[in-house]
N, C-alpha and C positions, 0 to 999 in steps of 0.2 A: 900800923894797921895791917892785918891780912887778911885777903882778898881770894874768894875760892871765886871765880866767874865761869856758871856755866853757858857753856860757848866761846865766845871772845874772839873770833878768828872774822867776823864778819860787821860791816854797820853797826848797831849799836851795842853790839858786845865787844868789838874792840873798839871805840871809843869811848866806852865805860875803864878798860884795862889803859887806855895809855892814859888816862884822868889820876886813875890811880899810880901806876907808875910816875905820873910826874909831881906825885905828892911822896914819895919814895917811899910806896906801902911794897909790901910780898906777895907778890900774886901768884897764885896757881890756877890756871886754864884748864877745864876739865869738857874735852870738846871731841870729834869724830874722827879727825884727821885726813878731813875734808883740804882743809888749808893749814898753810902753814898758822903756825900760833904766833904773834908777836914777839919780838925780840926782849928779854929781859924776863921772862911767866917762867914756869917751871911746868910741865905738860903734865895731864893724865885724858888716857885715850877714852873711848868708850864710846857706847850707843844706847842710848835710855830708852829706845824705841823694842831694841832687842834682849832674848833673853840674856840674863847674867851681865848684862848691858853696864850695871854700876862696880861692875866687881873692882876695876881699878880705883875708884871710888871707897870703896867699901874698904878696902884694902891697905889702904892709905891709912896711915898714922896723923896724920894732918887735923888740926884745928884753925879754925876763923873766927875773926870779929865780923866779918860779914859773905852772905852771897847776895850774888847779884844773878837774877834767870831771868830768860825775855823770852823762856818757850811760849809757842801759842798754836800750839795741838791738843792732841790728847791729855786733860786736864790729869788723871792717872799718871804722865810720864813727872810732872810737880810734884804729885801727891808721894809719889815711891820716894823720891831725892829728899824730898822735903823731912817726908820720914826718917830719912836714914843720916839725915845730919842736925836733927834738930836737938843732938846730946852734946854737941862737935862744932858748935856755930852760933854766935851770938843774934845775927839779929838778919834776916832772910829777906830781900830787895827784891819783889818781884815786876818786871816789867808791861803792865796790864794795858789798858787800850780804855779811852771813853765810851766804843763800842760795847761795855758792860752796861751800861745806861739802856733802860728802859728805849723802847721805840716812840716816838719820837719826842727826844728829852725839850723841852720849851728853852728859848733863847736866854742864857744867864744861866743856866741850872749846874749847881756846885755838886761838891759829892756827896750831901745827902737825897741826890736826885734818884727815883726810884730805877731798880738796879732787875736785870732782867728773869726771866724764869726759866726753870729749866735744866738750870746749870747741877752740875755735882763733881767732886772731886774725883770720885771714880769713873768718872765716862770717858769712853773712845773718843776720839776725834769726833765732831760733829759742826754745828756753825761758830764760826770765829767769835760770836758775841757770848756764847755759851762756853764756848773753850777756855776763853781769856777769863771767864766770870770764874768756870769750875777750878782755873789754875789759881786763883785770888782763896777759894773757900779752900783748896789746897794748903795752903800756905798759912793760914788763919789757923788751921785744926791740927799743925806741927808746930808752929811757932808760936801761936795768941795773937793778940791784939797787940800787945804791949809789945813784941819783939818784930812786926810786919810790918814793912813800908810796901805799900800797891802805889806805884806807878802811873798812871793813868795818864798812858799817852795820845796825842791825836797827831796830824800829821808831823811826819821825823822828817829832815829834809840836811842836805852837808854831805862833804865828802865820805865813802864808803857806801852809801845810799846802793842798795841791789834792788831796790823794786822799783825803779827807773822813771821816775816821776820829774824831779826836776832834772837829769840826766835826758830828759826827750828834750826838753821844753832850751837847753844849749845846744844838743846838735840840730834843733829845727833852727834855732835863729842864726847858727853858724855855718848853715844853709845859704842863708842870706835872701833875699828879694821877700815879696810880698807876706807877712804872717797872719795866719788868723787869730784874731788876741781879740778872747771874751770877755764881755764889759760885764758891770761899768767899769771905766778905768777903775775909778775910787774905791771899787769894792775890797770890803778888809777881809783879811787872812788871817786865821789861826794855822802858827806850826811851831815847830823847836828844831832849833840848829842843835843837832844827835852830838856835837860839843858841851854845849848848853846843858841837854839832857843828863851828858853823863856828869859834865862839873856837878849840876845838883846833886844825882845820885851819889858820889862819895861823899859830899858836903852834909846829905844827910843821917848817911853812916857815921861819918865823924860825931854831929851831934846826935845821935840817938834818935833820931825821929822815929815814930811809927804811924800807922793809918793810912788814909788813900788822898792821894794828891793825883788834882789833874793838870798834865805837865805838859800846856803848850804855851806858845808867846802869849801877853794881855792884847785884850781885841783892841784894834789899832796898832799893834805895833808892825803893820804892812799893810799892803795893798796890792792887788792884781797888778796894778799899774807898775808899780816899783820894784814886784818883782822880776816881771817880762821885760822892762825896759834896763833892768840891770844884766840881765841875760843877752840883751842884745848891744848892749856897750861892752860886757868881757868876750864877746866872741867875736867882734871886730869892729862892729856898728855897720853891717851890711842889710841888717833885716830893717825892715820896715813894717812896722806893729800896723795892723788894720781893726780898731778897733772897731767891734761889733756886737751888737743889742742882741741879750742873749735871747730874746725870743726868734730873730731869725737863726741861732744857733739849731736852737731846740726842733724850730719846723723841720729843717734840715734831716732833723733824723740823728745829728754829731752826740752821742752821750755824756755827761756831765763825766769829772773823775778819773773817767777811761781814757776813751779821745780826747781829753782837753783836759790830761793831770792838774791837779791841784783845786783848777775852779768848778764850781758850782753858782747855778743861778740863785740871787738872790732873793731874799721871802719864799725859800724851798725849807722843808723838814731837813732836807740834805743839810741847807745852809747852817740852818741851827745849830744842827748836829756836829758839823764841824770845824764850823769858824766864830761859835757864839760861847764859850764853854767860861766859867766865872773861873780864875786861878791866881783869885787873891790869897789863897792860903799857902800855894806854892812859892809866889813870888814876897809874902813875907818870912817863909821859912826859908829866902836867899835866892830866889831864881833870878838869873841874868840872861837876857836875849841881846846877843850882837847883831847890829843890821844889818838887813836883809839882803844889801849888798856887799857884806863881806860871804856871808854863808854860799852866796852865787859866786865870788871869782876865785873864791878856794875852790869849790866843786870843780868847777871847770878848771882851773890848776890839775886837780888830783884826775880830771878825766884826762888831760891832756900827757899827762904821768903815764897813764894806760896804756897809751898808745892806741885808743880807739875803739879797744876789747872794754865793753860796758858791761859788769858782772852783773848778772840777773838769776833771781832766785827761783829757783825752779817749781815752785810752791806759789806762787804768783804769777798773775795774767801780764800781760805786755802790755803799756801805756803807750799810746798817742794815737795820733790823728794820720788814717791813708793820705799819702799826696793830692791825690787823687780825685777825692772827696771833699781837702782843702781846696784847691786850683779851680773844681768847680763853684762852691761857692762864693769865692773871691770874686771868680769873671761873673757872674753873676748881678755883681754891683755891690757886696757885704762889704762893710767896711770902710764905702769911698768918700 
């Protein structure tokens, strides 16, 4: 198989690329030269944002059985690539977001759940749910139906992770002493180990899939609790989880997602939205999720690789919780 991956140098572009390399396909990385490109791709530089932006692209003698794009801007920077290789490329892997769903999609809702308005291939940058939507109708109006797989991700989470989500949630327990860890324990999680995500993605290059699949764990396969407490046995077992009822979170003023990645309270729109999503069509076209606490002591491996330098995407707000803000409502009595 060959693999044209635009991007690859970052989270889930390059664990899309090493998925494929380790099924011994041909990759060529078509990215800014922002970072290095993995070892084994064959480079093409460029900026799709700029003009003349795809010329190395364009230029290029290259054919593929597949691409794989996880852009999520300007639905136009999809629509021009998508154009220009849809003579030169079998079948176009776009990496979308559940965010395309209508406001506020109802708990269980698959992908014939109503899909938002607004969107167009040609439009600038605008809201993430609109962008991701316009890069989908992007993709659809160069390739069909018959040759498009939409992606439909919710939270990504594993090493290379740049928008620092569970990357907070190890260095606060690796902090050590008191945490503020939002209930209930029990409460379930939707995510995908960005491993996971990209096994599937070749998996369904290989078989020809097309359509929109929404691509996180089946509900139940975690829990708040198993997550946090896995974070705080790989990072030494010094923290001590204080769990706490999220309505004294909430009075608090602490915001759900932001200061406190990953959870949200439950019987919220939020919740629905992110931890309740039906992907039984994904998981029988072959999705596999490893647990929750392998995906936590690899990160933390891969952080402690780092050396402490946590990459963060510039195009993203910063997660987590002030000390400060914690400490007080600790001493407070939250949690005891």
């Amino acid at each position: 198989m060959r693999l044209l991956m635009l991007g690859g140098t970052e989270f889930v572009g390059r664990a899309v690329v090493e998925a494929a390399l380790g099924r011994g396909w041909d990759v060529t990385v078509f990215h800014r030269g922002r970072h290095d490109a993995p070892p084994g791709v064959r480079s093409l530089l460029g900026d799709r944002t700029a003009p003349g932006g795809l010329a190395a692209l364009a230029d290029d003698p290259g054919e593929w059985d597949v691409v794989v794009d996880t852009w999520s801007a300007a639905p136009r920077a999809v629509r021009d690539t998508a154009r220009l290789l849809r003579g030169r490329a079998g079948r176009y892997v776009y990496v979308s977001s559940c965010s395309v769903y209508a406001w506020a999609p109802p708990a269980g809702y698959d992908e014939d759940a109503p899909l938002v308005e607004g969107a167009s291939a040609d439009a600038g940058q605008s809201a993430y749910p609109q962008d991701k939507r316009g890069g989908e109708l992007a993709v659809l109006d160069a390739f069909g139906a018959d040759r498009s797989v939409l992606v439909r991700s919710g939270l990504i989470l594993g090493p290379y992770e740049n928008i620092g989500r569970l990357p907070w949630w190890l260095g606060r327990t690796a902090r050590g002493g008191p945490v503020l860890a939002p209930g209930p324990r029990e409460l379930p999680l939707q995510y995908v180990d960005v491993r996971d995500l990209a096994e599937w993605i070749v998996l369904a290059a290989e078989r020809e899939l097309n359509g929109p699949y929404n691509l996180v764990s089946p509900q139940g396969h975690a829990t708040i609790g198993a997550l946090l407490e896995a974070c705080a046995h790989v990072t030494g077992g010094t923290a001590e989880l204080r769990w706490t009822e999220p309505g004294v979170i909430l009075e608090a003023g602490i915001e759900p997602w932001t200061e406190l990645p990953v959870w949200v309270p439950p019987g919220s729109d939020l919740h629905d939205a992110l931890h309740s999503a039906d992907v039984s069509r994904a998981v029988d076209a072959g999705l596999v999720c490893r647990p929750v606490e392998e995906t936590v002591a690899d990160t933390w491996r891969w952080l402690k690789d780092l050396g402490g330098v946590v990459p963060q995407r510039p195009d993203r707000p910063r997660s987590g919780l002030d000390p400060e803000v914690e400490a007080k409502l600790l001493a407070s009595g939250a949690g005891a």
